[in-house]
C-alpha positions, 0 to 999 in steps of 0.5 A, a space after each residue: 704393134 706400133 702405138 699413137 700416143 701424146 704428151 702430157 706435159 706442158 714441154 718435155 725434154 726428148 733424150 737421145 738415149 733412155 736416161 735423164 743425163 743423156 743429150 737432149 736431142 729435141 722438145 716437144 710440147 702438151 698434144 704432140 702426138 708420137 709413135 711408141 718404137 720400141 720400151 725400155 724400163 720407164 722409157 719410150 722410143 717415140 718418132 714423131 711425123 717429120 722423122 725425128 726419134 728420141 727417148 722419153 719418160 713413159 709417165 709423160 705420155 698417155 696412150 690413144 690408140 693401139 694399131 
C-alpha cells in the first residue's frame, strides 16, 4: 500500500539514508505532497512526483489518504 501524505513543516531536510547525520539529498517545503515507499523506526522513505527519494522524519508528515 502506498500512502499520499504531506509535509508539516515550514522546510525539511530530505536524507539519503534514515539518520540525522546522513547527507541531505534535497528540501522540501510546508504542502508537498509525497509517497511513503517503505518505514523504518521513525523514518519514512517518501518519493516525490519527479522521481526524487529520500528519508524523512515520520513526525514531519501527516497522512491523507491510503491507496
Amino acid at each position: 500500500m502506498i500512502s499520499k501524505i504531506y509535509n508539516l513543516r515550514e522546510e525539511s531536510s530530505i536524507k539519503s539514508e534514515p539518520n540525522v547525520s546522513s547527507q541531505q539529498v534535497f528540501v522540501i517545503h510546508a504542502g508537498t505532497k509525497v509517497s511513503v515507499l517503505d518505514q523504518l523506526d521513525e523514518w519514512n522513505k517518501i518519493k516525490l512526483a519527479d522521481g526524487k527519494t529520500g528519508w524523512i522524519q515520520k513526525n514531519e508528515l501527516k497522512l491523507l489518504k491510503d491507496f
